[in-house]
C-alpha positions in Angstrom: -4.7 4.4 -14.2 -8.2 3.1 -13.7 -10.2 3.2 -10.8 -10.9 -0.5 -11.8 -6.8 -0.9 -12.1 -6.4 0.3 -8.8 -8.6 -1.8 -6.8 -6.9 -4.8 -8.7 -3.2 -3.7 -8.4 -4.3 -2.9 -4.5 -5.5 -6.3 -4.0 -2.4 -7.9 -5.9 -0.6 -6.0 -3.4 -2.5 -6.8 -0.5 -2.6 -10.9 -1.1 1.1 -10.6 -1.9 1.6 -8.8 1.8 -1.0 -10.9 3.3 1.1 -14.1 2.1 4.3 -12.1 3.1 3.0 -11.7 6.7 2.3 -15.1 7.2 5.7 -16.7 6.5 7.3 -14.0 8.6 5.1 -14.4 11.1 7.1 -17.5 13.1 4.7 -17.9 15.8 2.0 -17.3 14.4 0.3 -14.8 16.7 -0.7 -12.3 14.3 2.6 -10.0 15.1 6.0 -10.0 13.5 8.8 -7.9 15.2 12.8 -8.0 14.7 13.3 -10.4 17.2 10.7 -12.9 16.4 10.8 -13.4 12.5 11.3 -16.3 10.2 13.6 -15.0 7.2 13.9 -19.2 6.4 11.1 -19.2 4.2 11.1 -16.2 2.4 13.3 -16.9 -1.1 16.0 -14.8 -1.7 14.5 -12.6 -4.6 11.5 -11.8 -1.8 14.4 -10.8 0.7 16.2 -8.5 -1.2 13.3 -6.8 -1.9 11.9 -6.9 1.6 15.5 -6.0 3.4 15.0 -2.1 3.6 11.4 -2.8 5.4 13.0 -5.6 7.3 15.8 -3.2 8.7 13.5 -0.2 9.6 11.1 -3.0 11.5 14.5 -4.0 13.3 15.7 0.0 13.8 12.5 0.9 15.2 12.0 -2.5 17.0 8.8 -2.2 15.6 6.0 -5.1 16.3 3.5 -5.2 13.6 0.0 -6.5 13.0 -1.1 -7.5 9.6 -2.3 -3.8 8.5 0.4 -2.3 10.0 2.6 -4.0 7.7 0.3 -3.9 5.0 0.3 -0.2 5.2 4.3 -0.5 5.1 4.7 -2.2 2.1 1.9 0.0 0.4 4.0 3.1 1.2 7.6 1.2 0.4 5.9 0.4 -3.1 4.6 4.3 -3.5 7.8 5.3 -2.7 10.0 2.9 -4.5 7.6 1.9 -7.4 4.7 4.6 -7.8 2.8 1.9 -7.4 
């Protein structure tokens, strides 16, 4: 893959988490954890997709800024996708 390619499948990646964030995010304070989430939004094509990164957020009772979660679904896509 391109160095061109990259930077534009990183930044498809990175709008799509961005966009992601912010309908998880139910308060909108910049956080998302398992107990303070809004799954009502998300479609259920997004979910089943999202529902292994969803569960280790709620095992680890993780609370996550936009990066952190960025970096999550970068590595869930590496792993998952080679993306």
């Amino acid at each position: 893959m391109s160095k061109k390619s990259e930077i534009i499948n990183f930044q498809k990646l990175k709008n799509a988490s961005d966009e992601l964030f912010e309908e998880l995010d139910s308060d909108n304070d910049g956080l998302i954890s398992a107990k303070r989430i809004n799954i009502d939004t998300i479609s259920r094509k997004k979910l089943k997709i999202l529902c292994p990164i969803l569960i280790q957020i709620e095992k680890n009772r993780a609370t996550l800024n936009k990066e952190q979660f960025l970096a999550i679904i970068k590595e869930f896509c590496y792993v998952n996708f080679h993306v």
